[in-house]
DSSP file (Angstrom, degrees, kcal/mol; ACC not computed):
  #  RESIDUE AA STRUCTURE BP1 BP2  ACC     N-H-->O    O-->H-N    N-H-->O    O-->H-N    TCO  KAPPA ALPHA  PHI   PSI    X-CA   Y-CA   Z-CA
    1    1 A X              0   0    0      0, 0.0     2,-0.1     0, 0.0     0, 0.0   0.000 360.0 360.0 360.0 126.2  -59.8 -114.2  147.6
    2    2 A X        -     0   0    0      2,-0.0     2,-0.4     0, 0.0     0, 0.0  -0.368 360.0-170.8 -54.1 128.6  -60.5 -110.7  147.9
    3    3 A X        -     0   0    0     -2,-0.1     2,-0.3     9,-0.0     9,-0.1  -0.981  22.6-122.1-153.6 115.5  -60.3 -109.1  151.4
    4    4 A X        +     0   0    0     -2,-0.4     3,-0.2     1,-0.1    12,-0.1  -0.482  30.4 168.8 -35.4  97.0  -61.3 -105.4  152.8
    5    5 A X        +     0   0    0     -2,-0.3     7,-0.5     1,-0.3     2,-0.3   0.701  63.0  35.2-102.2 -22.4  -58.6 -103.9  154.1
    6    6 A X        -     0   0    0      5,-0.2     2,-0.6     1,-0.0    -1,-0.3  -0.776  40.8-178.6-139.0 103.6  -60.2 -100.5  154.5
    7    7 A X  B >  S-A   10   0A   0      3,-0.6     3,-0.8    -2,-0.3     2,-0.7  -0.677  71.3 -83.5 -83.1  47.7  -63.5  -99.1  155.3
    8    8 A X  T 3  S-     0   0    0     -2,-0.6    85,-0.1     1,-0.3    81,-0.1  -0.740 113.5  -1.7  30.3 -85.8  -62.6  -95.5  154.9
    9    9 A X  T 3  S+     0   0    0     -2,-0.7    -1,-0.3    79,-0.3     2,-0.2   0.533 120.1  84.8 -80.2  -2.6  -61.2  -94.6  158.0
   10   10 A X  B <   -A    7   0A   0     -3,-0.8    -3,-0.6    23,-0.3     2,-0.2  -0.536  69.8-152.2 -56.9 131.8  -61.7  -97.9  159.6
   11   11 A X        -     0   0    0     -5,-0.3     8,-0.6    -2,-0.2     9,-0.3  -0.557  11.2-166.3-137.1 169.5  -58.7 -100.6  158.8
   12   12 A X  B     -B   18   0B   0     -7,-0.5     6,-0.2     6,-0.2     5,-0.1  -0.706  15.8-131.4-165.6 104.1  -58.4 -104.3  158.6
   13   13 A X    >   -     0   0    0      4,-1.8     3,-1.5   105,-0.2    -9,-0.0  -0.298  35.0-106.2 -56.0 166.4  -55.6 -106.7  158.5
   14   14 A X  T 3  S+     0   0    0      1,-0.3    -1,-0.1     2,-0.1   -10,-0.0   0.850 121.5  55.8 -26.0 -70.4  -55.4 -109.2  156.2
   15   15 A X  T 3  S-     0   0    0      1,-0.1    -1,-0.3   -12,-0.0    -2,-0.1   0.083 124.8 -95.5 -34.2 -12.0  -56.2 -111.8  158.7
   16   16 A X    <   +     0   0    0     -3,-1.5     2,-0.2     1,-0.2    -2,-0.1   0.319  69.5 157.6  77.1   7.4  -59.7 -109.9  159.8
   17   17 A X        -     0   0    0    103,-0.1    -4,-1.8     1,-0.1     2,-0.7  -0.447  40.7-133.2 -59.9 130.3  -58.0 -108.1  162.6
   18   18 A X  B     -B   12   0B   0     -2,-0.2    97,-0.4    -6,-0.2    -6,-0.2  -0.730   8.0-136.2 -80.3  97.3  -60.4 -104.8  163.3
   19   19 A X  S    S+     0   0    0     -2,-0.7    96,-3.4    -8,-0.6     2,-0.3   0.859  93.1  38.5 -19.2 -51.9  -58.1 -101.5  163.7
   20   20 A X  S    S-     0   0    0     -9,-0.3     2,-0.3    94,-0.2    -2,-0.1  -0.763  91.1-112.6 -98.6 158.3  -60.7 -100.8  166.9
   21   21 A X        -     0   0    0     -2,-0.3     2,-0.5    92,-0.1    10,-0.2  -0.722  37.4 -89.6 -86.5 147.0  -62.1 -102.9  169.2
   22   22 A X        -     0   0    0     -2,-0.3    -1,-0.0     1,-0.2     0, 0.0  -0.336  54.3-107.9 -65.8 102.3  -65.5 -103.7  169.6
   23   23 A X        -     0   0    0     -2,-0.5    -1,-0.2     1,-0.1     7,-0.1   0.457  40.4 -97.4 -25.9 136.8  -67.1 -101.1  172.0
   24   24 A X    >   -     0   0    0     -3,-0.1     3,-0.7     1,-0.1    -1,-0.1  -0.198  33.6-108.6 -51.2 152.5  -68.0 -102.5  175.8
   25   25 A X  T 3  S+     0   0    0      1,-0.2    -1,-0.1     0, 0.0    -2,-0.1   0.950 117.7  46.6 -62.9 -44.6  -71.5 -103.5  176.5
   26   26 A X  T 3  S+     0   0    0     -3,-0.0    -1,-0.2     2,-0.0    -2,-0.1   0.547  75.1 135.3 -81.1  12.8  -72.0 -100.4  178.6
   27   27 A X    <   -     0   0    0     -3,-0.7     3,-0.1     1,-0.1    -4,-0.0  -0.146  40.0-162.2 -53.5 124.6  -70.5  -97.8  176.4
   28   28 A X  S    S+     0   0    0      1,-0.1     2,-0.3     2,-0.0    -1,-0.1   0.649  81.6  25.6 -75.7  -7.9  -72.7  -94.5  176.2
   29   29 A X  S    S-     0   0    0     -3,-0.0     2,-0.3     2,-0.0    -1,-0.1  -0.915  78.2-111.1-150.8 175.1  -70.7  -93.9  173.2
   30   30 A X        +     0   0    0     -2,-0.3     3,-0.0     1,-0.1    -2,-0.0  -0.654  25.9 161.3 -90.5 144.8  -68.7  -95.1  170.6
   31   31 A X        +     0   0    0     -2,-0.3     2,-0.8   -10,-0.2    -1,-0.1   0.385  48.9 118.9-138.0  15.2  -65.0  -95.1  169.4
   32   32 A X    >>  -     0   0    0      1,-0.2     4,-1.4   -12,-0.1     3,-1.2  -0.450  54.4-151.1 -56.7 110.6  -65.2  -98.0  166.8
   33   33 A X  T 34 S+     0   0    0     -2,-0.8   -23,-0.3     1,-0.3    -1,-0.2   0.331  93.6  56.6 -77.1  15.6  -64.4  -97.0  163.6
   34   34 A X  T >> S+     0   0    0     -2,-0.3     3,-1.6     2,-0.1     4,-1.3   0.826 114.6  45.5 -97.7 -47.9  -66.7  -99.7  161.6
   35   35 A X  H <> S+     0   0    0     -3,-1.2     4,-1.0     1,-0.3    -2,-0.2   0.775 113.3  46.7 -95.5 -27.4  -69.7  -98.1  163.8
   36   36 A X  H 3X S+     0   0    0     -4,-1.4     4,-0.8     2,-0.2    -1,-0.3   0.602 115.6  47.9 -84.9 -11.5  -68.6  -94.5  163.1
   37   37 A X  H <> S+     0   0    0     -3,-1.6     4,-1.9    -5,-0.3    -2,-0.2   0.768 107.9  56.5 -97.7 -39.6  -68.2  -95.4  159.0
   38   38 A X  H  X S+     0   0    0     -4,-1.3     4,-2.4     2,-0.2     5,-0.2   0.898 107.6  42.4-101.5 -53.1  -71.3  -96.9  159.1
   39   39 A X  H  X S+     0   0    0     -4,-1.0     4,-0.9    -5,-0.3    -1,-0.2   0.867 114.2  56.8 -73.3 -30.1  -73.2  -93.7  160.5
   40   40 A X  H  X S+     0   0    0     -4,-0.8     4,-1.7     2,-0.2     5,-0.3   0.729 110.8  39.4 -61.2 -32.5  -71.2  -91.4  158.0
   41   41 A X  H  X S+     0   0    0     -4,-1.9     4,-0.9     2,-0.2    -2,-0.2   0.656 109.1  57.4 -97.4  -9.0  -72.1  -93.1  155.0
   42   42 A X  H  < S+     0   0    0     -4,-2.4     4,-0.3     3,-0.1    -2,-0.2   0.722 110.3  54.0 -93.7 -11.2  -75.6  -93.6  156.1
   43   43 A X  H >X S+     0   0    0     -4,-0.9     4,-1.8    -5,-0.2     3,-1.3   0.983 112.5  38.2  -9.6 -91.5  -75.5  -89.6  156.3
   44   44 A X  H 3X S+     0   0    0     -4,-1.7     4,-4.6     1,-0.3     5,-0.3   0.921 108.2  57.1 -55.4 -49.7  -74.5  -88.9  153.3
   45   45 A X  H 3X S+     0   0    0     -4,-0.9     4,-1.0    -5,-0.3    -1,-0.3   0.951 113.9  49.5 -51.4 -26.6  -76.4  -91.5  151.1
   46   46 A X  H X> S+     0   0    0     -3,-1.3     3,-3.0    -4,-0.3     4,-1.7   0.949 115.7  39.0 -65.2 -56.9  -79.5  -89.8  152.7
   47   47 A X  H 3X S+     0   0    0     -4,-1.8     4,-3.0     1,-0.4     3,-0.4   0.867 121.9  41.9 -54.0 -49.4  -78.5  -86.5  152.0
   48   48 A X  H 3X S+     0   0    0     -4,-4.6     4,-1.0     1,-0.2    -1,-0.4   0.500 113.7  53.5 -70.8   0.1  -77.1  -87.3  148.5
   49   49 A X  H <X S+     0   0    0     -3,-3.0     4,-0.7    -4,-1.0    -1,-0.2   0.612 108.2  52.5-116.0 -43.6  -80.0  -89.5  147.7
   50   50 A X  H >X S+     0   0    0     -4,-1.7     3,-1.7    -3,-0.4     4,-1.4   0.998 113.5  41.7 -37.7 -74.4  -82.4  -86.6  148.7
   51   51 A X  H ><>S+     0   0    0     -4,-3.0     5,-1.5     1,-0.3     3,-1.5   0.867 112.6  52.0 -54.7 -56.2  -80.8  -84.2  146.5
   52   52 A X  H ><5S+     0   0    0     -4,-1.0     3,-1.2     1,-0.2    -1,-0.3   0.849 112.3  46.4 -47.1 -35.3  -80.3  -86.5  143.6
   53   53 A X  H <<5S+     0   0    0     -3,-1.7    -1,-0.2    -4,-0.7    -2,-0.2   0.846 117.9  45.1 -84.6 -15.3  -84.2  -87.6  143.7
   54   54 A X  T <<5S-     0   0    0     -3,-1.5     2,-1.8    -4,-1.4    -1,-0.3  -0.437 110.5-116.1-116.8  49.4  -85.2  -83.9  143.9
   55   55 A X  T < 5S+     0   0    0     -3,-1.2    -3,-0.2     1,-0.2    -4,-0.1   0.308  81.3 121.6  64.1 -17.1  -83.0  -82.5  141.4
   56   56 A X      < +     0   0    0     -2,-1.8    -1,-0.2    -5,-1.5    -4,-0.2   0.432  26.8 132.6 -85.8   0.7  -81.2  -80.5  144.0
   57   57 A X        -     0   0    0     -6,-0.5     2,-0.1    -7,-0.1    -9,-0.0  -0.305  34.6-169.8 -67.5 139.9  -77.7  -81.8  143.5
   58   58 A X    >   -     0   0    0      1,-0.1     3,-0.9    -2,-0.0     4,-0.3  -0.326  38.6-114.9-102.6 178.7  -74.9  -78.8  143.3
   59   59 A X  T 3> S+     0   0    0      1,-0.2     4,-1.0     2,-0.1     3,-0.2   0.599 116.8  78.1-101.9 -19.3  -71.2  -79.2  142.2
   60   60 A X  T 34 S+     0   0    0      1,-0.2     3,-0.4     2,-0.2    -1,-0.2   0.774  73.3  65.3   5.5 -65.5  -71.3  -78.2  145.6
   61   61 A X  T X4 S+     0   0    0     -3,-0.9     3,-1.2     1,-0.3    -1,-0.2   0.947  92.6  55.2 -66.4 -47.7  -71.9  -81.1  146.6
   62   62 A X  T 34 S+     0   0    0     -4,-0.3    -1,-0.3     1,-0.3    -2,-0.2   0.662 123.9  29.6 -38.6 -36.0  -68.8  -82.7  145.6
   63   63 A X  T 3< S+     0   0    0     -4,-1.0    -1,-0.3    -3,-0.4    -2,-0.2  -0.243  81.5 160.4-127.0  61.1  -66.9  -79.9  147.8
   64   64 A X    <   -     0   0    0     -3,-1.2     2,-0.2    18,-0.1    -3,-0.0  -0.146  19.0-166.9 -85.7-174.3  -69.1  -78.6  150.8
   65   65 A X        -     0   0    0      2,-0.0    14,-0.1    18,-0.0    -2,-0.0  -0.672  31.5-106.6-171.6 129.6  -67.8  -76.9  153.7
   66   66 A X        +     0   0    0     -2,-0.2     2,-0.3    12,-0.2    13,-0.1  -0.225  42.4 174.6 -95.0 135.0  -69.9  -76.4  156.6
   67   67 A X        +     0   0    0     11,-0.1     2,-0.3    12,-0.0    -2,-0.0  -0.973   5.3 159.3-125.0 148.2  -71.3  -72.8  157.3
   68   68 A X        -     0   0    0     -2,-0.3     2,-0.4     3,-0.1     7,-0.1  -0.975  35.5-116.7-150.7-156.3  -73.5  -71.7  159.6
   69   69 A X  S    S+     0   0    0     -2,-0.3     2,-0.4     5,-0.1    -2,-0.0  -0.740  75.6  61.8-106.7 173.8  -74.5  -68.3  161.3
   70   70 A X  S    S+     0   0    0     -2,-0.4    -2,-0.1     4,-0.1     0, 0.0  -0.900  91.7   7.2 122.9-145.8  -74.0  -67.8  165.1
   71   71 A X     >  -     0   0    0     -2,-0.4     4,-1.2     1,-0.1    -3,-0.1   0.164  54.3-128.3 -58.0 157.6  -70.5  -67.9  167.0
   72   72 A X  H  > S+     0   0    0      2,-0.2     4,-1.2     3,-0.1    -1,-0.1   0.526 119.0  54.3 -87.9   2.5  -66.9  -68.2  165.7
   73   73 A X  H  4 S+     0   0    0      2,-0.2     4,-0.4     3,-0.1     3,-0.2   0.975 111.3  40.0 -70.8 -53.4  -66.8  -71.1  168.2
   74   74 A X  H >> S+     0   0    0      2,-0.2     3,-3.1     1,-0.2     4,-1.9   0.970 116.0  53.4 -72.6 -61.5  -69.9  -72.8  166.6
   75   75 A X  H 3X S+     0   0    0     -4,-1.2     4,-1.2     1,-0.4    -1,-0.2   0.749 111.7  43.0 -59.6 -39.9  -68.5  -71.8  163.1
   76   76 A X  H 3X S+     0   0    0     -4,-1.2     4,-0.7     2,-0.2    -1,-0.4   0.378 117.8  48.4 -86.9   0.0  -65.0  -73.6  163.8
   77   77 A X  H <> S+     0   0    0     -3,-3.1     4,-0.7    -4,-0.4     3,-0.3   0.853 109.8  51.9 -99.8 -67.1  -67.2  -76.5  165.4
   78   78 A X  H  X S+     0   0    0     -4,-1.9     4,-1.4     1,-0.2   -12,-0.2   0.746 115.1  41.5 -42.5 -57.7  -69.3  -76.4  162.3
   79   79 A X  H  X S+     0   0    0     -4,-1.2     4,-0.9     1,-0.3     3,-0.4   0.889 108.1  55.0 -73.6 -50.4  -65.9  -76.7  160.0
   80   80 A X  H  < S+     0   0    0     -4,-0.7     4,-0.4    -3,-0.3    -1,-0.3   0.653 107.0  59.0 -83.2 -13.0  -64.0  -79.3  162.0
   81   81 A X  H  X S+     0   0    0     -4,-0.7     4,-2.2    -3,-0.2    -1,-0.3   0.894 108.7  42.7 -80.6 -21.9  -67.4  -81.4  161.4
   82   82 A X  H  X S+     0   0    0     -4,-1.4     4,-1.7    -3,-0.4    -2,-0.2   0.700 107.7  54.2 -83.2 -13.4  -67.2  -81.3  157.9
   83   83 A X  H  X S+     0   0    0     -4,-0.9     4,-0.6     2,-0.2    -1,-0.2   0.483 110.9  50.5 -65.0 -18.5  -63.9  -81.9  157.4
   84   84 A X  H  > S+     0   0    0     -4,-0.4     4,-1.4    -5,-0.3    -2,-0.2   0.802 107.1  50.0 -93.1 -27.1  -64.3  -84.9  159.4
   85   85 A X  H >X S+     0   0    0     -4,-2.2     4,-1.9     2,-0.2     3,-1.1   0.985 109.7  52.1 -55.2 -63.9  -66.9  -86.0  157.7
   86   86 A X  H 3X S+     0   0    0     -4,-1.7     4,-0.8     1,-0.3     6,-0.3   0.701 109.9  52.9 -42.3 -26.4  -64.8  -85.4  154.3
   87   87 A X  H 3X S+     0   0    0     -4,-0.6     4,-1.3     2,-0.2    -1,-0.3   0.753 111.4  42.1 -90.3 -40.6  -62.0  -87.5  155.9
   88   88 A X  H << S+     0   0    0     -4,-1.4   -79,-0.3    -3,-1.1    -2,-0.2   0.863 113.8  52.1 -65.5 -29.9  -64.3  -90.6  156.8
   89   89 A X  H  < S+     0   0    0     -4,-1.9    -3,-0.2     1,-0.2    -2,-0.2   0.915 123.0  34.1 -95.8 -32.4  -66.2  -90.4  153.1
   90   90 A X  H  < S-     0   0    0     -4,-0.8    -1,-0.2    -5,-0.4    -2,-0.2   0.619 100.9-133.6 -83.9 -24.1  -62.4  -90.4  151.6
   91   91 A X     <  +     0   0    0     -4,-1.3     2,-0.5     1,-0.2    -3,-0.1   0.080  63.9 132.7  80.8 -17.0  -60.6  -92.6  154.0
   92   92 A X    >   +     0   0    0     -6,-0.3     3,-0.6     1,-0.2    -1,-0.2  -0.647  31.4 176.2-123.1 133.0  -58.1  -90.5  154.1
   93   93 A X  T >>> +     0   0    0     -2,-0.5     4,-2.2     1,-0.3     3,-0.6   0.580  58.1 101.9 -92.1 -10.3  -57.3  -90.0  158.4
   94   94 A X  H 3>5S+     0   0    0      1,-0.2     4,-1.2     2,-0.2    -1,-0.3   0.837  85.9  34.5 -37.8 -55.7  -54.1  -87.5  157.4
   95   95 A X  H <>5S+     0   0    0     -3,-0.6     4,-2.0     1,-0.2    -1,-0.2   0.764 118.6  44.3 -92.9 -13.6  -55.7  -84.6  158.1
   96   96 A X  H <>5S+     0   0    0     -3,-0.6     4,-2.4     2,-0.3     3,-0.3   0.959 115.8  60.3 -80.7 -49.6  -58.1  -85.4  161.2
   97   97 A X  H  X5S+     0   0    0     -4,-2.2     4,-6.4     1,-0.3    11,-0.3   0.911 105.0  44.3 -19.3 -64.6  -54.5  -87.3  162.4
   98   98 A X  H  X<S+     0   0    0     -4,-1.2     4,-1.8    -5,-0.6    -1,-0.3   0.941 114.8  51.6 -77.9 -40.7  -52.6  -84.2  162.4
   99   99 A X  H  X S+     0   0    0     -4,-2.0     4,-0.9    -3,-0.3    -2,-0.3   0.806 107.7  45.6 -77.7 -27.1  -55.5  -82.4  164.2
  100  100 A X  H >X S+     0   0    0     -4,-2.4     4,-1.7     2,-0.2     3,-0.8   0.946 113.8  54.4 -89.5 -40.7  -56.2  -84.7  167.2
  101  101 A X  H 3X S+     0   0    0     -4,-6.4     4,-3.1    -5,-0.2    -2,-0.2   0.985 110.5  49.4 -59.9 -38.6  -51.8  -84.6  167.5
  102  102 A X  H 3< S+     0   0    0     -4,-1.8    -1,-0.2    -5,-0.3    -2,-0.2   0.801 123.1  33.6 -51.6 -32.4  -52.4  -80.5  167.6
  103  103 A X  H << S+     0   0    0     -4,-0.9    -1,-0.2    -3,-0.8    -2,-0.2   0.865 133.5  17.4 -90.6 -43.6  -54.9  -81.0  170.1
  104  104 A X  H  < S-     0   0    0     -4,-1.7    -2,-0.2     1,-0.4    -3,-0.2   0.193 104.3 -94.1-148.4   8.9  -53.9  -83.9  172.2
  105  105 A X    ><  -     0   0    0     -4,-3.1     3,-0.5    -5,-0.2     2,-0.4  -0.095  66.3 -30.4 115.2 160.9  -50.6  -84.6  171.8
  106  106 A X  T 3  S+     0   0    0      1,-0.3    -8,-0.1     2,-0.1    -5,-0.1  -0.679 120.9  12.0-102.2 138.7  -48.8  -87.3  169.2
  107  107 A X  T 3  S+     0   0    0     -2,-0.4    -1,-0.3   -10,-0.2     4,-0.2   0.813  80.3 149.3  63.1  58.5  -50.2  -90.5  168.0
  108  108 A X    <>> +     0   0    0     -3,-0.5     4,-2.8   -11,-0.3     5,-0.5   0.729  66.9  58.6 -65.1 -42.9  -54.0  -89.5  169.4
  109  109 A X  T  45S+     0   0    0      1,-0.2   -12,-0.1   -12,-0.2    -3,-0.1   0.666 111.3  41.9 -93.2  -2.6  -55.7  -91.2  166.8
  110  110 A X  T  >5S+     0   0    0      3,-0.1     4,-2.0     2,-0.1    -1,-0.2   0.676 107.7  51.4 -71.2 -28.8  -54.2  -94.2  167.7
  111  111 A X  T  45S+     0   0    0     -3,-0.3    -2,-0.2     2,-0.2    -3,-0.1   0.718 114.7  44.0 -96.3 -22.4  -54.2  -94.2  170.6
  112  112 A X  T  <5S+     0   0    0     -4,-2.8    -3,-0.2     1,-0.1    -1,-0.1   0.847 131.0  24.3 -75.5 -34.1  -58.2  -93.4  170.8
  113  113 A X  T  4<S+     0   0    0     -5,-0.5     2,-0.5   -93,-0.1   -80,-0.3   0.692  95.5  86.8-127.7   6.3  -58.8  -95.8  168.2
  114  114 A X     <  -     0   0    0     -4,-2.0   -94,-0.2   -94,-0.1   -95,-0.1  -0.811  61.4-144.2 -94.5 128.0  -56.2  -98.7  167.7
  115  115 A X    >   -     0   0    0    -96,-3.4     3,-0.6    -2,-0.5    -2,-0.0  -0.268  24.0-112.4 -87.8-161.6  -56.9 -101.7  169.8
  116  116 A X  G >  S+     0   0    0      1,-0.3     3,-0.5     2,-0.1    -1,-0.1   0.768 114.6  65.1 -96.2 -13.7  -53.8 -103.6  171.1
  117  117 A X  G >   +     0   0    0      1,-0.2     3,-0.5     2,-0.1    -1,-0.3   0.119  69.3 105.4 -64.5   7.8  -54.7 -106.5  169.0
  118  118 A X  G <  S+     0   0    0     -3,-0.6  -105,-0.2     1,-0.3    -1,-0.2   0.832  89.0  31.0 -59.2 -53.4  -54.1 -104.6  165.8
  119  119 A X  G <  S+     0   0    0     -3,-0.5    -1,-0.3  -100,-0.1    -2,-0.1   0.305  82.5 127.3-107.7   4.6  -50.9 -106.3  165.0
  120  120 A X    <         0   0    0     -3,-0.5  -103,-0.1     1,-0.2    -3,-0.0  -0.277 360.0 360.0 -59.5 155.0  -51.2 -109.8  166.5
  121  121 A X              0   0    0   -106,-0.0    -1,-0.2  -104,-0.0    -2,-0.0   0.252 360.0 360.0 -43.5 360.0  -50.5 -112.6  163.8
């Protein structure tokens, strides 16, 4: 029987264990990574869904990298969202990994988003 193990950056044992845990009822915010996958890929299908129905798609598209004008703060803000987007659409958490340890010390993106039930049987 076939079984999901990965939802890009989002994980799954075998067993149906969820890499995160299901957010509290009072959360203003999220850190589940099925609810954060789920808002990146309904992003992009719009966008790519635009472009494709209006002709507008670029080879671009396939490689973007976020520009905009203003600050180098906002610019480096700008960058580190599109690479995290590019890291959800791909699954692959290497590079976003190594930036939250650079930031916040090692094994951050476990420790923000693996619950403690991860590995139970």
């Amino acid at each position: 029987m076939p079984v999901r193990t990965q939802y890009g950056i989002n994980y799954r044992r075998t067993g149906g264990q969820s890499y995160s845990a299901a957010d509290r009822h009072e959360s203003r915010s999220t850190r589940n990574l099925g609810i954060v996958m789920e808002g990146a890929c309904d992003k992009e299908a719009r966008a790519l869904t635009y472009r494709d129905a209006t002709g507008t798609l670029t080879a671009e598209d396939t490689d973007r990298s976020a520009t905009v004008p203003g600050s180098e703060e906002q610019a480096r803000y700008m960058a580190a969202l599109s690479g995290y987007e590019r890291a959800v659409i791909t699954g692959d958490a290497t590079a976003l990994g190594m930036w939250l340890d650079d930031r916040h010390g090692p094994g951050s993106f476990a420790g923000l988003f693996r619950t403690p039930e991860y590995f139970d049987a």
